[in-house]
C-alpha positions as CSV (number, residue, x, y, z in Angstrom):
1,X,117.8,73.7,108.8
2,X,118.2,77.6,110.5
3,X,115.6,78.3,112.8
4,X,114.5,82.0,113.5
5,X,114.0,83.6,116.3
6,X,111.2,86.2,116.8
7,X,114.2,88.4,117.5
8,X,115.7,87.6,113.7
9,X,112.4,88.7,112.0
10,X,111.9,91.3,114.0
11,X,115.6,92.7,112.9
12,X,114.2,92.6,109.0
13,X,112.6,95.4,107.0
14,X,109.2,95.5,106.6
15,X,109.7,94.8,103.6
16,X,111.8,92.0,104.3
17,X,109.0,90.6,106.6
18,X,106.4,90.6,104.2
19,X,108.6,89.4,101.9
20,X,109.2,86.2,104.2
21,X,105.4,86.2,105.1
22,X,104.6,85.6,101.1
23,X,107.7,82.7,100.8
24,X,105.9,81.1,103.7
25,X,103.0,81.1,102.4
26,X,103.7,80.1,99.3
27,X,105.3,77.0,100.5
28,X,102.4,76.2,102.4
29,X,99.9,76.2,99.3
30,X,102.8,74.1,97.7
31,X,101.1,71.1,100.1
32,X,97.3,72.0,100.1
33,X,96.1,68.7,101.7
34,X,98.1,69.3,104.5
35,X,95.7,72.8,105.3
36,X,92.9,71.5,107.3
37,X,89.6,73.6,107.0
38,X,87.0,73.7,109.9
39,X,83.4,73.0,108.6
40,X,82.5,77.0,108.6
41,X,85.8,77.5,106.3
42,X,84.6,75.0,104.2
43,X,80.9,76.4,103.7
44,X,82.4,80.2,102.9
45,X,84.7,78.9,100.3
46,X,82.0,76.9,99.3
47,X,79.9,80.4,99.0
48,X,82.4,82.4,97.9
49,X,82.7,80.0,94.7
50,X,79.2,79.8,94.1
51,X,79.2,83.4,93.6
52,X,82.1,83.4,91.2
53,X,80.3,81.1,89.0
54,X,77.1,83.1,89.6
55,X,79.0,86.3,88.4
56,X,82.8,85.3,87.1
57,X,83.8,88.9,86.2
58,X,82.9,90.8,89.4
59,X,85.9,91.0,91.5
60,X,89.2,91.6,90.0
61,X,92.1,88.7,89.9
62,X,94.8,88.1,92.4
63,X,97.6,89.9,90.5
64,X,95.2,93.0,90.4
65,X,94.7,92.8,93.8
66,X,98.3,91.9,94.9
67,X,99.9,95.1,93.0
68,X,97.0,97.3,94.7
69,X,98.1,96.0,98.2
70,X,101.6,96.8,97.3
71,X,101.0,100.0,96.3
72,X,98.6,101.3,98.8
73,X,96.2,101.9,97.2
């Protein structure tokens, strides 16, 4: 396995970063039971679903959201 240095991502675009920021994470909700979630996470996800299924159409989806990040807006 290559390791990285903070020196070796810091030499990367911006773009590049975030680009290695998303593969990262990605692999990471690849193995969900390996993200441990304090009891105050737990309760605002808890929340935060409870008002989806109170009102499933406010908010937009994560693809919407996504290209708006990406395009500054």
């Amino acid at each position: 396995m290559n390791t990285l240095t903070k020196a070796d991502v810091l030499s990367l675009s911006v773009p590049e970063r975030i680009q290695l920021v998303e593969d990262i994470w990605d692999s990471i909700v690849e193995v969900p039971e390996e993200v441990r979630l304090t009891d105050a996470q737990r309760a605002e996800l808890d929340r935060r679903l409870e008002a989806y299924h109170r009102n499933p159409n406010e908010g937009s989806p994560w693809g919407v959201v996504r290209q708006r990040i990406r395009s500054g807006r």
